[in-house]
N, C-alpha and C positions, 0 to 999 in steps of 0.2 A: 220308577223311583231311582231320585239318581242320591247315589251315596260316596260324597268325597273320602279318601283314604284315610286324610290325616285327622279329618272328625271322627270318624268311626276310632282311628287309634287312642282319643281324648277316652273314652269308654273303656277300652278293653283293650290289653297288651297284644298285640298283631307282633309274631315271630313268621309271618310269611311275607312273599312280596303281595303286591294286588295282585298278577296273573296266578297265582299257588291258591290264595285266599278265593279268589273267582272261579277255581277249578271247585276247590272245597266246596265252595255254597251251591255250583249247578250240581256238584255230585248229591249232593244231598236235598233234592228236592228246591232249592231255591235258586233259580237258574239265571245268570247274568248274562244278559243279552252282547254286554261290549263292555272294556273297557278304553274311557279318553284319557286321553293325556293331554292335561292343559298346559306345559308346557308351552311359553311362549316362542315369535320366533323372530323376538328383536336379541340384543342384548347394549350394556353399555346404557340402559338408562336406569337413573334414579330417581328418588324423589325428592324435590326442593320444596321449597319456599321464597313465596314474596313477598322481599322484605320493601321494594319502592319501584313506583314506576314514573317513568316521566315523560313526554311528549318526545316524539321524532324530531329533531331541528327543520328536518328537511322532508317530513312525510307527514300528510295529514293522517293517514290510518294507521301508521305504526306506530308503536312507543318501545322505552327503551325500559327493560324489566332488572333491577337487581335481586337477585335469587343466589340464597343460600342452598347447595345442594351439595353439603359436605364442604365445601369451598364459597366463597362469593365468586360467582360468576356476573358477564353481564350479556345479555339475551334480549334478541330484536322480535318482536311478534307483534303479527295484525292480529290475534284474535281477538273476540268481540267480548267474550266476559274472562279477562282478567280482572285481577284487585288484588291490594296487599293483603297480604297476611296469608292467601290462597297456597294451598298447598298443589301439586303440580306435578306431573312427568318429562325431567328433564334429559334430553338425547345428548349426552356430551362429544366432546370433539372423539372422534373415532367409533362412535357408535352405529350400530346396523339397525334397518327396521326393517319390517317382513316387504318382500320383495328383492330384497340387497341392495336396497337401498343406502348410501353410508353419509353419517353425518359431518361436516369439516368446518371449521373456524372458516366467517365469512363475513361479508362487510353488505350490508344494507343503506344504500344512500349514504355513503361515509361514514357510517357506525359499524362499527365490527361487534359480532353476536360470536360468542366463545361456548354455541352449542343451540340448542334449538326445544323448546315448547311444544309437547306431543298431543294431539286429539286420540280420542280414539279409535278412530278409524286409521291413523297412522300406525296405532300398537298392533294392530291387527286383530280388536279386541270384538265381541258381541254387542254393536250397537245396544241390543234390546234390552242389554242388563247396566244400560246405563242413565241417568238422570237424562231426561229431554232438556235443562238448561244446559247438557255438557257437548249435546251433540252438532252442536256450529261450533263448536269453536273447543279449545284445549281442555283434557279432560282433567276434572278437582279430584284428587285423594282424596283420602281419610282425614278430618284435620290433625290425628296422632302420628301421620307417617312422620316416620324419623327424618329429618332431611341428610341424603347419601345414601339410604338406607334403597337394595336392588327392586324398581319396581314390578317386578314380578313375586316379592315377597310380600310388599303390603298388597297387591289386588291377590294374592292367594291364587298364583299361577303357575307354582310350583307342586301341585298336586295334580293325583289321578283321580278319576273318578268311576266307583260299577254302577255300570246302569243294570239295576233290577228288571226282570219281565215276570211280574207277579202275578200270580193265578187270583181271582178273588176270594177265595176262601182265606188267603195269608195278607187283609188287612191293616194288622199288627207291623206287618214288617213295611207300612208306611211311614216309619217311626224311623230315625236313628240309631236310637237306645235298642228297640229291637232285635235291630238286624245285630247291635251289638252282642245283645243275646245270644241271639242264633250263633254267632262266632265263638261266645265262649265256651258255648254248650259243644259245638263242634270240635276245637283243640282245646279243652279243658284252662284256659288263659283267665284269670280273675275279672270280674265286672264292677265297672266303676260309675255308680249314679251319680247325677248332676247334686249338689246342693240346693235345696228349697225351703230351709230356712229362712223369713219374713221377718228384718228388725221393726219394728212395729212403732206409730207415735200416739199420745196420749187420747185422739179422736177415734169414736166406735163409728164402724160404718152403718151399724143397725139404725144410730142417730141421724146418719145422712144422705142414705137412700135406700128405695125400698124394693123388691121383686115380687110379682105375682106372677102364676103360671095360673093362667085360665082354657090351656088347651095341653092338660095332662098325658093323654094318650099320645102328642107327637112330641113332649117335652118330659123325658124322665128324672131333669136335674139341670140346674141352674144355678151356678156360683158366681159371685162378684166378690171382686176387691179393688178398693177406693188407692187411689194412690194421687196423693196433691202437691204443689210444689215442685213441676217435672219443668224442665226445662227442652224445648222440644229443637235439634241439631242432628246432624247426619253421625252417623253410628261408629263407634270406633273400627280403624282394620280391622281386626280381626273378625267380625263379625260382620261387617261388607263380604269379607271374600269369601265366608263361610256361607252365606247367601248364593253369590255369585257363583260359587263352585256347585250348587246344587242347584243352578237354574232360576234364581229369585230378582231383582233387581231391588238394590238398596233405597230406600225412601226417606226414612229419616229413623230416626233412635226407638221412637215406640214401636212404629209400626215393624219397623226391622225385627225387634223383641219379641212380635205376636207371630212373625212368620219365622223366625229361627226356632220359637218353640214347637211349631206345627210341623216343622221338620223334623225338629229333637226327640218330641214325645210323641207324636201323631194326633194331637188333640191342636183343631181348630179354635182358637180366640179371635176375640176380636175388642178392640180398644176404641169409645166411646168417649169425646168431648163430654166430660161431667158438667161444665155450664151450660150445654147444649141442651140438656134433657132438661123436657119441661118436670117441673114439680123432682126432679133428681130421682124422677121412678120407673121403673123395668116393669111392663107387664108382657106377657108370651100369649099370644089368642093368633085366632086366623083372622084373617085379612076381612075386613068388611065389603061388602058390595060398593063394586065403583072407585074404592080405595085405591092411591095408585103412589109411587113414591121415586124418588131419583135417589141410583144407587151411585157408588164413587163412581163410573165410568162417563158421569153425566149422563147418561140416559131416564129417560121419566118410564117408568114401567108402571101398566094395570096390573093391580092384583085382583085375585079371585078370593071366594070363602075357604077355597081349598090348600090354601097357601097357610103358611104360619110364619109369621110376622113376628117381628120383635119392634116394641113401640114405647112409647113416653104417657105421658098423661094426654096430648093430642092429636101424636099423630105415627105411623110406622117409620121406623127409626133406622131397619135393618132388614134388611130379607132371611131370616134365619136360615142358618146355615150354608147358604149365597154367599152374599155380597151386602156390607152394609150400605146406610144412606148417608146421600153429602152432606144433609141436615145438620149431621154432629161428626160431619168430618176432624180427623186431628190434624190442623194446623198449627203453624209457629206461633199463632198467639193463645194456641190451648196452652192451662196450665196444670189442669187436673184430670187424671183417665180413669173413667170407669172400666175396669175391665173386664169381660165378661169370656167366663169358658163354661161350655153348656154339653149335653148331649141330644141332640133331637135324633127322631124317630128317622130310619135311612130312608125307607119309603118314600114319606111323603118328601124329602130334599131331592130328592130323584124326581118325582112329579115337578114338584115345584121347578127345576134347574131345569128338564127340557119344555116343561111349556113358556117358559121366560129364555127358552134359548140360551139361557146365561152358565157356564160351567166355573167352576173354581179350583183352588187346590184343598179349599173348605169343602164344599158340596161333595167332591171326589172321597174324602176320607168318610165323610158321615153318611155318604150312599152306603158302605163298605161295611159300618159299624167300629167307631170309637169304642177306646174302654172309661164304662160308666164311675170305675173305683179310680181313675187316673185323671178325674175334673180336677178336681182340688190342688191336685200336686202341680201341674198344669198352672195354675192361676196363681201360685204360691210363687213360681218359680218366675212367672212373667215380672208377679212385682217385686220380686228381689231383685230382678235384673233393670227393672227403672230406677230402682231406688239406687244403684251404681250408677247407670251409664245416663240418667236422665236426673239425676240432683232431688229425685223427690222423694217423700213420707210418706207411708203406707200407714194406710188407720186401722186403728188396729179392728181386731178379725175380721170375719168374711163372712157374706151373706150365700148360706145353702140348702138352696129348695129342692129336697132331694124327695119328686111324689111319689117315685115306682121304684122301689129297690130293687135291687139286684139279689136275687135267689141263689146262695151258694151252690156250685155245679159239683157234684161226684160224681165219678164214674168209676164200676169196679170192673178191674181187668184180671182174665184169667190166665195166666201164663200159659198153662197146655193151649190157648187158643193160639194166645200168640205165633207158636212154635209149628202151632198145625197150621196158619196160613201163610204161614213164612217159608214154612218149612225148615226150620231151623231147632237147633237144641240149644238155646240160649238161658242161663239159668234164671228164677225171679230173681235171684238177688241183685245180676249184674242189668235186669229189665228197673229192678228199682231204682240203680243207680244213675241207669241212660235218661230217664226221665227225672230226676232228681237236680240234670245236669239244667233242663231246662225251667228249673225254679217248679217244679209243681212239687206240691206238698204228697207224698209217698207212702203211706202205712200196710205193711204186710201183716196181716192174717192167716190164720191156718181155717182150713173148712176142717171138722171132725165129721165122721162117718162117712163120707164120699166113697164111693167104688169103686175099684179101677177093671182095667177092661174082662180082666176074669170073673168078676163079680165079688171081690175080695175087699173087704175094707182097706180105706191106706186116707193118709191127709195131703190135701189139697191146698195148696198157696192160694192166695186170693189179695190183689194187689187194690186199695179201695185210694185213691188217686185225685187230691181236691186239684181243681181247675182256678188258677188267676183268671180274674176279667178279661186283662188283654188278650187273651185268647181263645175268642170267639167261636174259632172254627174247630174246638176241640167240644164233641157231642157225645159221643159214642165212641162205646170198645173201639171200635174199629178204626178209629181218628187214633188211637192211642197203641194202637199195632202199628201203623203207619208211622207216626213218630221214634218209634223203636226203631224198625226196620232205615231209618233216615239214619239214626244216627250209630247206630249200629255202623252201617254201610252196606249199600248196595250189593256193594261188589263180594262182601264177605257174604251172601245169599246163598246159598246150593242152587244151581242151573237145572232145572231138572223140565221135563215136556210137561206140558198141560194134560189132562183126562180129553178123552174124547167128549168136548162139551158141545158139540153140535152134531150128537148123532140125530140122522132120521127120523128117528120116534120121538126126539123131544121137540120135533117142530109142528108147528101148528098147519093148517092147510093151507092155508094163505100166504106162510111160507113156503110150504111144498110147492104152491105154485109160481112163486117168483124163481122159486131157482129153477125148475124145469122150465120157464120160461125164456131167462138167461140161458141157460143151456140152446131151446131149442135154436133160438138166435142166432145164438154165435157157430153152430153145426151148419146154421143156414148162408155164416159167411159174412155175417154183420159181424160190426165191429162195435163195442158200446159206447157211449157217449153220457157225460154228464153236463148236464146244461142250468144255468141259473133260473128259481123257481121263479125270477122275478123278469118281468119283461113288459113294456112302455106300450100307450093306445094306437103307437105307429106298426106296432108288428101286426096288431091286429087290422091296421088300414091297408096294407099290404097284402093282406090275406081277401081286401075286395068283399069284405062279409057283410051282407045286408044288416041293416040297423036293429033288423028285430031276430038276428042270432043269439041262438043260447050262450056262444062265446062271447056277446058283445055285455052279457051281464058278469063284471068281474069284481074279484074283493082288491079294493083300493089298500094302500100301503098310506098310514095315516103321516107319517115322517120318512118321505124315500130320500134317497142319498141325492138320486137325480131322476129325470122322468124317465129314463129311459128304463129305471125299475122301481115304477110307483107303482105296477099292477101283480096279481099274484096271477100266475099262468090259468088261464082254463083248458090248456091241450098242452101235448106235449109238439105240434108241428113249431110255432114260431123257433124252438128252438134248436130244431133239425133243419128248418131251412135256415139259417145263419148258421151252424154247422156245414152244412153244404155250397153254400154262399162262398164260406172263407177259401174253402179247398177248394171249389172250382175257380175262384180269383186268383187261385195260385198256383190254377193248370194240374192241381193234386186230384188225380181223375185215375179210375172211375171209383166212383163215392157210394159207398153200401155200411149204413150205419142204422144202430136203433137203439132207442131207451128208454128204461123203466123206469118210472116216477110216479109223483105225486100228480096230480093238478088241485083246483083249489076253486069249489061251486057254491055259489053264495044262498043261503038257507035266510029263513025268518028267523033260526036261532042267533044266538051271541056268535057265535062258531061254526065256519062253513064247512063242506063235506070235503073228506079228500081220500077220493077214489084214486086206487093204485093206477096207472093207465102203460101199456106197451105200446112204441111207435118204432115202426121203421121207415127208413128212406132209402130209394135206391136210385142212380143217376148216370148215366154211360154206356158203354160195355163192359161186357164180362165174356167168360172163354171157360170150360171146365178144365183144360188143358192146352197145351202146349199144341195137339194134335188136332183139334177142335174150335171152330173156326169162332170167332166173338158172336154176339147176339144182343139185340139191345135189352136194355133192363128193364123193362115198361111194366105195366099193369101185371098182366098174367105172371110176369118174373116172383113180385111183392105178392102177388096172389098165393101162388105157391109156397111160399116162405110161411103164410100166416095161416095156408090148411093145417102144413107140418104142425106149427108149433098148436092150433087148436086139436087139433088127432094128439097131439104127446099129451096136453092135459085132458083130455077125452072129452072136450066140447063137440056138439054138432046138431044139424041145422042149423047153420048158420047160413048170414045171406051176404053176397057181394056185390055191390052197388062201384063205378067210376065218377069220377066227378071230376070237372076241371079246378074244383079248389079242395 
């Protein structure tokens, strides 16, 4: 998750730098992987405007550009999509671009240009967050950029940005707002919600289009709102660079609107062409047999029954919670969006997204779980933000098919527990307030009659703790010790050793026998090795094994990365000989290794067996000393090694066969 600085500061007062604030959030359980600094590394450009262009006298592919850029300049460029009125990045005389490159007043075919028209690839910018018409030829602004105004101010390249490395349990913090949270909750700093306030016009939506959910169990909620009258154009700065600083590439005004929210809140939208849909009606079912539909990337996809679909009166409209379809793509001649913010079941968008190969920044959130009480606010805020920056009317209310409610979460937490797995003497009052910090709702209780450890009556706090939606991963006491302990701090924890939690008597046999196993091994002079369970039909070609070997029956890996580990092992040798392979290719000689593992035998059940298995390899010479002359490592060597280690776990009769494989 990547989190620009100066948006997170729009939320909540930040009296840190980023590198303080990034220290804060890994100390506390939410660990930032890096911070960038976007930072450009031109300078001396701005942003203009064209005001007129007119042909070269003397050049067929150049023209001659008048541009306002704080000043009238005049400026010679071959590129292929200029036009007036275009807003622009202009390199004035003395300006650098990344490389050190420097820009000077210059004379094209007897026309002198008083500075130069930047692409983007000149700014030294991320092609991929840019419009495909910008990338031949000179890159368009914002049409609001001010002209003179530093163009690393309107593209929003004057910020940092923390990249998140999220655990999946902290869903929630796919959000903006969030992470905001988590910030204020951390330095006690004020939080500042967006506005989602809806000025509303005299048309009901209920009169104008309709939703059915016909597939309840993968659809807990389903909100729309109509907004008409939108005018569809590329999005003001500020909200390009707030895109672009989070990794998004700007598209135009709505679309920009549904992905700035899915940032801001963590709730996926999505905006639908309203003359697009047949009959102006939303139904939610799964996909019918043979059904197949073309999503925005232009690809035609089958769907299955197992899919959930979002559709019209004829046909599937949207891959729920994918990707929609080009069907009711919004184009510049859309005028009306239906817009739609939903919660589907994580599950099935999980199925759905890898049997379609297709991943999003939609499917990513709702694999994870969305919050169910945060649809509405969500779709509130979308159309407030069209009815500014897109000239439209929002009819008034909103249609919400809400079939599975959300069951209030309490959970009571006991302070003594707290304190006993913490190890801490932290009191309830100040556990109420650390949780308090992070918006959950806090009521302290007294228990009457409770015991204490003499057997003596005494009263007992008891902390009964309502849970918001957005935070899913909070279940149990013990999610709720955890939180203390965060924001408490780490470091403020008493150091103290562990109990002896792996004495001997609390192990099972099966563990007794791995670790005397490992033991007798490594006494034996091996070295252990871990090798990948997964390994390709080549290791076992190599191995020269007849067709009707029991290793040649293996459990197949239904999605592998690559073949070379689509198979689950059925021994542990392929992967001690490419162990020994490496080192002997690299003269690392003489090679004495072995290891315990799984392997992986295929049953008529769902689930095949996995038997623990020990292997050793041995390869060279060896010497027991310095005095003692080498001896090669062959058979009887490994033979000896595997009496030992069956005499230590007291197996016997056993039988020893050679074999050339």
């Amino acid at each position: 998750m990547r989190v620009p600085y100066k948006w997170l500061q729009q939320y909540v007062d930040i009296n840190l730098s980023p590198a303080e604030l990034a220290e804060k959030l890994t100390m506390a359980g939410l660990a930032v992987e890096g911070i960038e600094d976007l930072s450009p590394e031109f300078r001396g450009v701005v942003a203009g405007r064209i005001k007129s262009i007119a042909p070269h006298p003397n050049s067929d592919h150049l023209v001659i550009c008048r541009v306002d850029a704080g000043r009238e300049l005049q400026l010679v460029t071959g590129a292929p999509n200029v036009y007036a009125g275009q807003a622009v990045a202009v390199a004035l005389d003395g300006a650098r671009l990344p490389g050190g490159k420097e820009i000077r007043r210059a004379t094209f075919r007897g026309v002198a240009s008083e500075g130069m028209l930047c692409s983007a690839q000149e700014l030294g910018l991320d092609v991929s967050l840019i419009s495909p018409a910008d990338r031949e030829g000179i890159i368009t602004l914002p049409p609001d950029a001010t002209p003179g105004a530093g163009v690393a101010e309107v593209l929003g390249l004057n910020d940092m940005v923390l990249v998140l490395e999220l655990t999946p349990n902290r869903a929630d913090c796919l959000s903006i707002i969030n992470v905001a949270r988590e910030v204020a909750a951390l330095t006690g700093a004020t939080l500042h919600l967006p506005e989602t306030a809806v000025p509303e016009d005299q048309g009901r939506i209920t009169d104008l289009a309709t939703v059915e959910i016909e597939a309840p169990d993968l659809c807990a909620r389903y909100v729309a709102r109509l907004v008409r009258g939108v005018r569809i154009a590329p999005s003001p700065a500020w909200l390009q660079a707030r895109l672009r600083a989070a990794g998004m590439r700007p598209i135009n005004n709505v679309v920009d609107i549904t992905n700035f929210i899915m940032l801001e809140m963590g709730q996926p939208l999505h905006a639908f062409d309203y003359d697009l849909l047949q009959q102006h009606c939303i139904i939610v079912r799964r996909a019918e047999p043979g059904e197949t539909i073309k999503t925005l990337d232009d690809v035609e996809r089958e769907l299955d029954p197992e899919m959930l679909v979002i559709a019209d009166a004829a046909r599937p409209v949207a891959v729920a919670g994918v990707m929609g379809g080009l069907a009711t793509e919004v184009t510049p001649e859309t005028t009306s969006i239906l817009i739609e913010s939903a919660h589907f079941d994580g599950a099935s968008i999980r199925r759905t997204s890898r049997k379609l190969g297709l991943r999003s920044e939609a499917s990513t959130r709702f694999e994870r779980g969305v919050n169910l009480e945060g649809v509405t606010l969500a779709a509130d805020r979308a159309a407030r933000l069209m009815a500014e920056l897109a000239g439209g009317s929002v009819a008034r209310g909103l249609i919400d098919s809400y079939v599975k409610q959300r069951q209030p979460v309490t959970i009571l937490l006991r302070p003594e527990r707290v304190n006993y797995l913490l190890g801490t003497e932290i009191a309830p009052a100040t556990m109420k307030e650390l949780l308090e910090r992070l918006h959950l709702e806090v009521i302290e209780t007294v228990e009457e009659g409770a015991r204490d450890g003499n057997g003596a009556g005494c009263h007992r706090s008891i902390l009964r703790v309502g849970i918001p939606a957005y935070r899913g991963d909070l279940t149990q006491e013990v999610d709720l010790v955890e939180e203390i302990a965060r924001l408490y701090g780490y470091n403020n924890i008493p150091v103290t050793l562990p109990g002896n939690i792996t004495a001997r008597e609390k192990q099972t046999p099966a563990q007794r026998w791995e670790e005397v196993g490992r033991q007798a091994a490594a006494m034996a002079g091996l070295t252990e090795v871990v090798t990948y369970s997964f390994i390709g039909p080549r290791a076992l070609d190599q191995l020269q094994l007849p067709a009707d070997h029991p290793w040649r029956r293996t459990v197949q890996i239904q999605n592998p990365l690559r073949e070379e580990q689509s198979l689950m092992r059925p021994s542990l040798l392929p992967g001690l000989l490419e162990v020994a392979a490496r080192n002997a290719s690299r003269r690392v000689l003489p090679v004495a290794i072995y290891e315990m593992g799984r392997v992986f035998i295929p049953t008529d059940r769902q689930l095949p067996d996995e038997p623990l298995r020990l292997g050793g390899l041995v390869m060279g010479s060896s010497s027991r000393g310095w005095d003692w002359p080498a001896g090669e490592m062959d058979f009887f060597y490994l033979k000896g090694i595997g009496e030992n280690i069956l005499a230590r776990v007291k197996l016997t009769g056993t039988a020893w066969e050679a074999t050339d494989r």
